[in-house]
GUPABA-827012 format. One record per atom (N, C-alpha, C, CB): x, y, z. Coordinates in steps of 0.001 Angstrom, whole numbers, padded with zeros to 6 digits, always signed. Glycine has a CB too. Example, Ala and Ser with C-alpha at 12.3 -4.5 7.8 and 13.67 -1.06 7.14 Angstrom:
2
+013190-005690+007800+012300-004500+007800+013200-003300+007800+011308-004473+009046+012850-002250+007080+013670-001060+007140+012900+000030+007870+014084-000598+005725
//
This chain:
254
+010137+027320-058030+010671+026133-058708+009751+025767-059869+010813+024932-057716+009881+026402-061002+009261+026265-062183+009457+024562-062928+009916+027512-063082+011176+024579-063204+011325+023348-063811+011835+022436-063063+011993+023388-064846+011048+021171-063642+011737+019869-063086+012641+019012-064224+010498+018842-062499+013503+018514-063818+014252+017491-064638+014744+016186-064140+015333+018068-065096+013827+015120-065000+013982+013687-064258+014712+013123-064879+012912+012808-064060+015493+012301-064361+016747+011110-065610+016355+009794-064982+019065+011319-065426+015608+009191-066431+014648+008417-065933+013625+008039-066239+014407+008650-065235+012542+007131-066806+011328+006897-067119+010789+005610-066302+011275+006785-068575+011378+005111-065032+010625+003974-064405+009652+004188-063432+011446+003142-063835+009303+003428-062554+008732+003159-061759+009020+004306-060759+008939+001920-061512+010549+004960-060419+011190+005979-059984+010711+007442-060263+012349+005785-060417+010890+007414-061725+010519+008790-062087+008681+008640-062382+011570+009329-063639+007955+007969-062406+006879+007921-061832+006250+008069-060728+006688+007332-061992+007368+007794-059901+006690+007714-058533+007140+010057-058220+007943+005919-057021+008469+010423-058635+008490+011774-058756+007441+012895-059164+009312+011857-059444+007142+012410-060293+006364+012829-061493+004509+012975-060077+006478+011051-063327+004421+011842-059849+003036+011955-058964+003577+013157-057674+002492+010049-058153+004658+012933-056901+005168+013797-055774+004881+015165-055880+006564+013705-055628+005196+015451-057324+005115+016859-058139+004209+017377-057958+005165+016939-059419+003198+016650-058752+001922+017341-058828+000970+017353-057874+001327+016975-059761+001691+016675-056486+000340+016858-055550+001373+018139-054697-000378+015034-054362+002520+018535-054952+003092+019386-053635+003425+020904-054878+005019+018379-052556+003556+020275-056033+004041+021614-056672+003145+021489-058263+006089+021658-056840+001218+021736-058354+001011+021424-059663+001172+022166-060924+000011+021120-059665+001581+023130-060507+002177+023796-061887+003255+023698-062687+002323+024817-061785+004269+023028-062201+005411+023371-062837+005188+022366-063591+006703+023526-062167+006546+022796-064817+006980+021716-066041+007740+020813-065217+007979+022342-067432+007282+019747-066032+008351+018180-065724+008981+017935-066995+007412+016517-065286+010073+017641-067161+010626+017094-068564+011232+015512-067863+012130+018359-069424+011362+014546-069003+011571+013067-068348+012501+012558-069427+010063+012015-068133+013763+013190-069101+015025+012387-069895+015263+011070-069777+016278+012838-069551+015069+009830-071203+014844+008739-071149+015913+008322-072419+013318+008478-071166+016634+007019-072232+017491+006411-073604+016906+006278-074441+018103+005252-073656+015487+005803-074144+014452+005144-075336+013248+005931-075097+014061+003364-075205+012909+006984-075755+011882+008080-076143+010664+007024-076128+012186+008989-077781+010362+006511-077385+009587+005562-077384+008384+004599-076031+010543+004935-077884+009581+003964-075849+009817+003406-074387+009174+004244-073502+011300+003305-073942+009726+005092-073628+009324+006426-071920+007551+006433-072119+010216+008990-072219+007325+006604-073809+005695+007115-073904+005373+006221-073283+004808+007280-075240+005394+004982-073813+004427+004190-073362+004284+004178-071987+004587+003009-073791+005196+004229-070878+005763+003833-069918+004439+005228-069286+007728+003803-069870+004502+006687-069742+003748+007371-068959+002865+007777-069796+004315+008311-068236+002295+006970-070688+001127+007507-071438-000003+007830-070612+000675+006581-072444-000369+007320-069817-001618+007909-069021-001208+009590-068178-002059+006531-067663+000116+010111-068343+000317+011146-067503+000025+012691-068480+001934+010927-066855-000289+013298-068299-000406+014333-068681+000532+015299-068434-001344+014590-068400+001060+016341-069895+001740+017251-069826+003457+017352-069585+001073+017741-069046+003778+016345-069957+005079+015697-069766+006111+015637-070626+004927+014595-069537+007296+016278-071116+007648+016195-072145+008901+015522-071796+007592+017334-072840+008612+014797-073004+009711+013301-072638+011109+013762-074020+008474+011018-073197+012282+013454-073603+013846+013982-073705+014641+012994-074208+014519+014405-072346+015600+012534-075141+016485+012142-074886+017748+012623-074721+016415+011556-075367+018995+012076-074326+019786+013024-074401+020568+013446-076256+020819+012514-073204+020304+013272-076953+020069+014308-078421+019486+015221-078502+019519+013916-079438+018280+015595-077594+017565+016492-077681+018025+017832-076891+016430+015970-077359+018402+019462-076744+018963+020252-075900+017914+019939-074620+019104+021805-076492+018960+019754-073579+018270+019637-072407+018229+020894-071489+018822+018549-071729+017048+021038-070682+016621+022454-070144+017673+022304-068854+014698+022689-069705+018214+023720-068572+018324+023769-066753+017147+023221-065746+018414+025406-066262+017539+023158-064826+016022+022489-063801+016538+023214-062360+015876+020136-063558+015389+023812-062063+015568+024057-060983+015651+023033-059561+014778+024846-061020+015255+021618-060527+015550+020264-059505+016121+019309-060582+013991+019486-058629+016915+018824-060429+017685+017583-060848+017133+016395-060249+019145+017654-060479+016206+015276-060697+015561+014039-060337+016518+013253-060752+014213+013717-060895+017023+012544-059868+018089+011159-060316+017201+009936-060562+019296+010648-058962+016265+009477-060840+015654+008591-060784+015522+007307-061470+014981+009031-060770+016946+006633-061208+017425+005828-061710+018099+004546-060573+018242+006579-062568+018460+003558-061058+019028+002316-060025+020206+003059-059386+019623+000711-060882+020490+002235-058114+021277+002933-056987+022747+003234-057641+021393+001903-055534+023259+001587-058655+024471+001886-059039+024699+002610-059919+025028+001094-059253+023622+003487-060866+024289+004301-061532+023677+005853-061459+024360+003715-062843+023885+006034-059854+023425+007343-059567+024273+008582-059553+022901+007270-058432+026162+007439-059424+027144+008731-059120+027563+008617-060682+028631+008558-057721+027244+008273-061638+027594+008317-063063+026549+009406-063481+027464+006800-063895+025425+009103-063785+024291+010047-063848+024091+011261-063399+023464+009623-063433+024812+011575-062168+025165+012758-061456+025715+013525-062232+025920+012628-060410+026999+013012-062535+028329+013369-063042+028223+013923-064243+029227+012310-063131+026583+012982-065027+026726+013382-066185+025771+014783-066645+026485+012169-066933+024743+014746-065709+023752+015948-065593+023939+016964-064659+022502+015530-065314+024933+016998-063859+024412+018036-062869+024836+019452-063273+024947+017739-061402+025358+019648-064155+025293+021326-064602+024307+021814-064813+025869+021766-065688+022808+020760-065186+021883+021068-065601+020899+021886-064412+021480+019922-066216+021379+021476-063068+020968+021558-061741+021160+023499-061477+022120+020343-060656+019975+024102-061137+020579+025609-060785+019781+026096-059411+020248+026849-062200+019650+024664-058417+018666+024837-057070+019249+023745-056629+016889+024815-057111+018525+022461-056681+018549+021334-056286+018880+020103-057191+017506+021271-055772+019344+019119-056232+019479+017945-057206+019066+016674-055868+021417+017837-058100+018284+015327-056456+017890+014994-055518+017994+013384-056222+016593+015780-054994+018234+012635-054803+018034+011062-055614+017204+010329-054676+019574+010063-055906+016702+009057-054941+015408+008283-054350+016305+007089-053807+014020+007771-055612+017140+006813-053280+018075+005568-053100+017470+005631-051354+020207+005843-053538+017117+004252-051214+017374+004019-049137+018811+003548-048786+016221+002455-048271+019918+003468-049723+020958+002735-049346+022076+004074-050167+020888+000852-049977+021973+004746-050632+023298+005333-051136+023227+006319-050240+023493+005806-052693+024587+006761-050298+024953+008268-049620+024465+009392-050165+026348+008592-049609+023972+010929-049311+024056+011472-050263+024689+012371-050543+023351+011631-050497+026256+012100-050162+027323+012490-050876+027976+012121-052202+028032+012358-050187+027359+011366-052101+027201+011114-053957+027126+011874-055030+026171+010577-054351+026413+013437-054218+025602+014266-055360+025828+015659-054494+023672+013725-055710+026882+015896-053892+027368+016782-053287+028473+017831-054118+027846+016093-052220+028636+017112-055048+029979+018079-056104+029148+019074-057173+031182+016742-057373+028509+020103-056430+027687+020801-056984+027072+021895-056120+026849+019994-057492+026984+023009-057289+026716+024970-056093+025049+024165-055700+026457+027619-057656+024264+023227-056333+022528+022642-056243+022997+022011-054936+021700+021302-057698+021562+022123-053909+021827+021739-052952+020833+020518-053067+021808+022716-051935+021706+019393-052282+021064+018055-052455+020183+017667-051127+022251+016918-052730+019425+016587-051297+018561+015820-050974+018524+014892-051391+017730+016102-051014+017999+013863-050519+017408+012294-050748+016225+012381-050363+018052+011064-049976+015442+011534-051384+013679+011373-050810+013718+009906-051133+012135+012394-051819+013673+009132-050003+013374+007694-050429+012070+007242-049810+014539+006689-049993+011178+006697-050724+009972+006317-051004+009901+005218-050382+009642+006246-052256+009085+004804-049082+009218+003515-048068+007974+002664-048931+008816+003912-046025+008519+002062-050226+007335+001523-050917+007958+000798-051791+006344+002463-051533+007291-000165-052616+007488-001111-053486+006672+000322-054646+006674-002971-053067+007618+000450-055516+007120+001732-056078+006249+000720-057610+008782+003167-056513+006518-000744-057516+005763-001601-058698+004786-001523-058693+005813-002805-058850+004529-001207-057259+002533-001799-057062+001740-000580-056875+002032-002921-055361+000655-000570-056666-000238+000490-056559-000038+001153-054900-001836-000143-056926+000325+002258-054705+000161+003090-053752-000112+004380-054181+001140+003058-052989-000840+004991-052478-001232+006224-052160-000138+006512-051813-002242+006487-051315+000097+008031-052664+001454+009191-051860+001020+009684-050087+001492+011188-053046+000178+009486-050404-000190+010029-048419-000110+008758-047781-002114+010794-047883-000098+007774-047631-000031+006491-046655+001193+006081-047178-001278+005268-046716+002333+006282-047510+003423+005684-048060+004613+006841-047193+003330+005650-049991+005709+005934-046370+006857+007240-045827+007607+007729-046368+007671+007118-044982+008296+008695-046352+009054+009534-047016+010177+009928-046037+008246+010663-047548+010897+008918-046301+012726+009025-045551+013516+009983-046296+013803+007428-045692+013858+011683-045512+014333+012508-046174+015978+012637-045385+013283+013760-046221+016760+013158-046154+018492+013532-045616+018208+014744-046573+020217+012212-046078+019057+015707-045754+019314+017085-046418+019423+018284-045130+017904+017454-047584+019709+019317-045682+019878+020422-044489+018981+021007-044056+020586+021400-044681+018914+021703-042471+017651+022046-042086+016692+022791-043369+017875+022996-040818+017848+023361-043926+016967+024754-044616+016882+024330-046193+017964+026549-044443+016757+023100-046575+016849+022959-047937+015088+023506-048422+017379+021160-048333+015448+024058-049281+014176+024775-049817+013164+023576-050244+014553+025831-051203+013329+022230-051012+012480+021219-050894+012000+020815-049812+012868+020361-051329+012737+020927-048827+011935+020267-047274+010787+020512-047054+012407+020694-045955+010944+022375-047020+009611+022795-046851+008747+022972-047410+009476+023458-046528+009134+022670-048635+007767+022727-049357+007004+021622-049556+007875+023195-050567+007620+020499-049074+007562+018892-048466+006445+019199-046905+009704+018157-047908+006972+019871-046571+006612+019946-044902+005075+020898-045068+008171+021004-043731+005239+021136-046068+003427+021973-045702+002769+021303-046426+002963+023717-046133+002829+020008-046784+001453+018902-047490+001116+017863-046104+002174+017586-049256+000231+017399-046272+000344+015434-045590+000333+014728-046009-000345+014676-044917+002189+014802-045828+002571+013443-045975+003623+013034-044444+003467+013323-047630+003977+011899-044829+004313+011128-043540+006016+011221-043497+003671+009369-043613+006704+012215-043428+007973+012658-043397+008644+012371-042106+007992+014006-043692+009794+011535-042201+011283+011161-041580+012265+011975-042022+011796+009770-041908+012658+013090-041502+013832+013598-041829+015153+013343-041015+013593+014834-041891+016063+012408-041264+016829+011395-040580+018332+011586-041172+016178+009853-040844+019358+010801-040444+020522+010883-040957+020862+009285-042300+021541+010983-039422+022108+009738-042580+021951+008915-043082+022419+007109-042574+022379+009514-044032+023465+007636-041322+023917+006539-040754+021847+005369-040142+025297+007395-039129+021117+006836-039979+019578+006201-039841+019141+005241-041138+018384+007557-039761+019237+006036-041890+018374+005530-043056+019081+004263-043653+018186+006708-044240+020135+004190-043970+020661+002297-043874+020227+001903-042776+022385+001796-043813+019583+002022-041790+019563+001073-041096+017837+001168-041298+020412+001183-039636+017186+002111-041343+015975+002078-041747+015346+001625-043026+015708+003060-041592+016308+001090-044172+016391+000658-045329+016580-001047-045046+017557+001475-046104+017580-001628-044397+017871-002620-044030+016433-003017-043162+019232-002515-043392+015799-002620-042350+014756-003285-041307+012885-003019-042524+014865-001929-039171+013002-002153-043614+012294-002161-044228+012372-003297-045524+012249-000989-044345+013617-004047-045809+013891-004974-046834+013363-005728-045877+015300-005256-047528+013982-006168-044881+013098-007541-044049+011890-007548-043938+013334-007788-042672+011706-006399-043990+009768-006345-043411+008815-006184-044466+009270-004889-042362+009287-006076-046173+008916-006351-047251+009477-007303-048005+008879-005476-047752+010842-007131-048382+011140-008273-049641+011176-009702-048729+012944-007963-050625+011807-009407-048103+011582-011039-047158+010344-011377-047152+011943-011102-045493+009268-010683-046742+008126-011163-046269+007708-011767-048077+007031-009792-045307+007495-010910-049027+007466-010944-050183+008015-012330-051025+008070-009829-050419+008966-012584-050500+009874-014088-050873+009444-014909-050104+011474-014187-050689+008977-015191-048874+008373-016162-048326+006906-016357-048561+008628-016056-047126+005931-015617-048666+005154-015541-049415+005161-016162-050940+005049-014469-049297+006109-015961-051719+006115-016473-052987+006169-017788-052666+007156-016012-053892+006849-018322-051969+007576-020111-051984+006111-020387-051320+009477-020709-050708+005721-019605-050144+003886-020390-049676+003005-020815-051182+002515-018756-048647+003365-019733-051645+002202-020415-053253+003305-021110-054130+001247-018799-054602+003943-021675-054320+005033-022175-054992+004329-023753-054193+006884-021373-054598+004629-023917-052771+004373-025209-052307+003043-025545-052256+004896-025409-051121+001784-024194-052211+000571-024527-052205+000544-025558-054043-000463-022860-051931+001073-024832-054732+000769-025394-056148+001311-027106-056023+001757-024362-057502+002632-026969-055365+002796-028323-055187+002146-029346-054632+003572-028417-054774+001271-029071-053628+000621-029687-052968-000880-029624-053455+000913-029308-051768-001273-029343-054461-002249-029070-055341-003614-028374-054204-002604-030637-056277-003296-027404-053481-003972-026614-052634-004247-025261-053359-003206-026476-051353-005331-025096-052948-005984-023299-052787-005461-022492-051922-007469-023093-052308-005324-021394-052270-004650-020250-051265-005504-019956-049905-004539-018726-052114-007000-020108-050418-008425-019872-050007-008101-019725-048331-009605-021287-050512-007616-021162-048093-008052-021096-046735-006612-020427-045876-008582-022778-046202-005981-020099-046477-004766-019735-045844-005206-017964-045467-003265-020057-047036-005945-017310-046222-006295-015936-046558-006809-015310-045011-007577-015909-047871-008084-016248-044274-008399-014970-043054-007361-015000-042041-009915-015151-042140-006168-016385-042403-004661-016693-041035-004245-014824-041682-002657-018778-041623-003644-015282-042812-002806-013812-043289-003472-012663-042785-002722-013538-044964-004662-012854-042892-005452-010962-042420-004685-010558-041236-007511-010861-041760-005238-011898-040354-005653-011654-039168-003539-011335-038307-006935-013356-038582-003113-012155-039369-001582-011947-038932-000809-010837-038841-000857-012545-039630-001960-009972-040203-001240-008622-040472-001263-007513-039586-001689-008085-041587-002606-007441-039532-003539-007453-038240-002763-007117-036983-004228-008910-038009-002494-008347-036880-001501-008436-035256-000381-007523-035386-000686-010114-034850+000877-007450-036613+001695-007046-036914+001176-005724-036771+002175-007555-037914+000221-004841-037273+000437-003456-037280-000421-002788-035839-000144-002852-038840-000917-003616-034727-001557-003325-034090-001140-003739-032632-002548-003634-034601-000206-005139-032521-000084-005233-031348+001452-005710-030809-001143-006040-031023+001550-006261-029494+002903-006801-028913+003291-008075-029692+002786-007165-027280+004067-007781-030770+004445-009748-031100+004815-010599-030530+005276-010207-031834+006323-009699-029599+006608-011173-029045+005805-012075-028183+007655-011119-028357+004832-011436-027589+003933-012282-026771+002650-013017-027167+003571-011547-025845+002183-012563-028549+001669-013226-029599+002154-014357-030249+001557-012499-030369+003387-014682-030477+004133-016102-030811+003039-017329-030786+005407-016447-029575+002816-017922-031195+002908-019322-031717+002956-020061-032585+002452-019749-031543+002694-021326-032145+003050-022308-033012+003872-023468-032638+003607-021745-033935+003840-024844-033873+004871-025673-032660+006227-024977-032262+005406-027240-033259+006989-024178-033070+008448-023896-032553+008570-023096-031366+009256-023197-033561+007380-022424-030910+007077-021630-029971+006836-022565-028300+005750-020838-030618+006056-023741-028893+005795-024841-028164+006490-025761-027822+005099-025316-028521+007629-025641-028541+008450-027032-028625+008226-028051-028951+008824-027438-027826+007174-028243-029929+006602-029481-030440+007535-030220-031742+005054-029073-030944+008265-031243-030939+009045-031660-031845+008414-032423-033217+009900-032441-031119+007675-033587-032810+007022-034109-033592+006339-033692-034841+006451-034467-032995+005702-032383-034386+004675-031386-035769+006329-030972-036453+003261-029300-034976+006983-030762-035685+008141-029798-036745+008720-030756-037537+009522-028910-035948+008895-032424-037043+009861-032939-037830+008611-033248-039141+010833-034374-037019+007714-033341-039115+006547-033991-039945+006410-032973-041046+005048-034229-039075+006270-031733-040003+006606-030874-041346+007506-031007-042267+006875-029790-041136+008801-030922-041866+009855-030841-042291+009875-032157-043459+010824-030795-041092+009317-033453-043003+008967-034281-044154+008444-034176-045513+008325-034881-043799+007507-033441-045024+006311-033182-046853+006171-032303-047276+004834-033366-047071+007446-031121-046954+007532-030020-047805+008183-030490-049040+008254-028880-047179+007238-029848-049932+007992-029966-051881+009315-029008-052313+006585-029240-053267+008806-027625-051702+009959-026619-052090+011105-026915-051193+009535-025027-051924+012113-026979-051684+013614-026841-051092+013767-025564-050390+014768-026891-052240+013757-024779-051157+013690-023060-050662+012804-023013-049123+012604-021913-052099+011820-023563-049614+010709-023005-048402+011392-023992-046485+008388-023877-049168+011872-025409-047358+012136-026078-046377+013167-025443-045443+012457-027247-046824+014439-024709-046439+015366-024053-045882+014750-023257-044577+015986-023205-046937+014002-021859-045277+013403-021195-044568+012637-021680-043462+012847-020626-045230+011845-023264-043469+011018-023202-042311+011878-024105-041241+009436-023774-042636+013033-024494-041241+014458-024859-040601+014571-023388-039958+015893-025370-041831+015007-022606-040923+015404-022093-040088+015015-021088-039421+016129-022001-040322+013704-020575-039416+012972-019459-039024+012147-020417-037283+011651-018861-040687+012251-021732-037756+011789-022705-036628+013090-022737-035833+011254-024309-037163+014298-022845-036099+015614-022386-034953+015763-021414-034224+016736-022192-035401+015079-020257-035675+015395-018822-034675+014036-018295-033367+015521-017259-036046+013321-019324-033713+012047-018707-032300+012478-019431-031809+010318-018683-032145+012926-020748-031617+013824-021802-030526+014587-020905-029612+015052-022892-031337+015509-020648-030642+016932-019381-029573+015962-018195-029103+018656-018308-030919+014981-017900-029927+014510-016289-029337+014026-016686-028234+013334-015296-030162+013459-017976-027977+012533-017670-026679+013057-019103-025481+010427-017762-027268+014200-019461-026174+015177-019523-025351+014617-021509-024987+015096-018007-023929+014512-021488-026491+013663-023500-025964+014633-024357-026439+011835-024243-026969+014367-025386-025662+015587-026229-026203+014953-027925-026629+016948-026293-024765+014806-028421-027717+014663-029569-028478+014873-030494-027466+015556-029712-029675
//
């Protein structure tokens, strides 16, 4: 697998572009982008990369990189895949990947269990794969370390769905905590060794038996008081109702 071909210059085809060169470092990457320009800047720190638009003749690839937003993956398909003469592959946790099945290139999904904005390691980050036993990317996937799920796809929505809760949720409640800290003209400071130590718990032990707090306690009084001198609306929503749902989980009654 000499050539690669990405459609794409984000956060996506960045996160490809690194995959590459730690499982396959020789080959060419080319990085078909609307805005040439745009793309440099976007991977100026990468080396050896030759960036495409579509004006420019575009190469065959022995991999087709879809690396673009979920909704315009079966357009993008449609519009590159002749270019495909092996594989063609997309990064989605929520699309099918029959999407990218109308083609002699045999497909794959590699979805990246990561916020691909922020700084991560390719080895501590999962790699939720769909494709056939024998797809020639698998294995060449399967002889590095990395942390590979090779799953269906009826799995992976549902492994996509329990990974949005367990990031963007957490991520959005988090935001409104400093949203109300500002309101309340507080420092994050002292909130910082609770979070460690919370995370802590989360990747190490039994939660449900870890629980507390007043909603855990049934402490009516702390909850309604709370519920008084919160500033954010948003956050109040949330602490309603995340204070109902350990009520019902553990079966307490007001």
């Amino acid at each position: 697998m000499n050539n690669h071909l990405i459609i794409g210059s984000g956060h996506a085809a960045r996160f490809v572009i690194q995959l590459l060169r730690e499982v396959l470092p020789f080959v060419s990457i080319s990085v078909v982008s609307r805005n040439k320009n745009q793309a440099l800047r976007k991977l100026a720190d990468l080396q050896e990369i030759n960036i495409l638009t579509d004006e420019d003749e575009l190469p065959l690839a022995d991999m087709l990189w879809l690396a673009v937003p979920d909704e315009r993956i079966a357009d993008t398909f449609q519009k590159y895949k002749m270019l495909a003469t092996k594989g063609v592959c997309h990064l989605s946790g929520a699309t099918s990947l029959k999407e990218i099945t109308d083609t002699d290139a045999s497909p794959i999904v590699i979805w990246p269990v990561a916020s691909l904005s922020l700084p991560y390691t390719l080895s501590k980050i999962s790699l939720v794969i769909e494709c056939s036993d024998d797809h020639f990317f698998l294995h060449t996937l399967q002889e590095q370390r990395l942390n590979i799920f090779k799953t269906t796809y009826e799995n992976r929505i549902k492994m996509h769905m329990l990974a949005v809760a367990a990031n963007n949720f957490v991520h959005h409640l988090h935001t409104l905590i400093e949203e109300e800290l500002k309101s309340q003209n507080l420092s994050k400071d002292f909130l910082m060794p609770l979070i460690e130590q919370t995370y802590y718990n989360i990747l190490h032990d039994n939660l449900k038996n870890l629980q507390t707090g007043p909603a855990r306690r049934a402490d009516v009084a702390t909850i309604r008081q709370h519920e008084s001198i919160i500033k954010t609306p948003a956050l109040k929503n949330l602490y309603q109702s995340i204070t109902n749902s350990i009520l019902n989980f553990y079966a307490i009654e007001l």
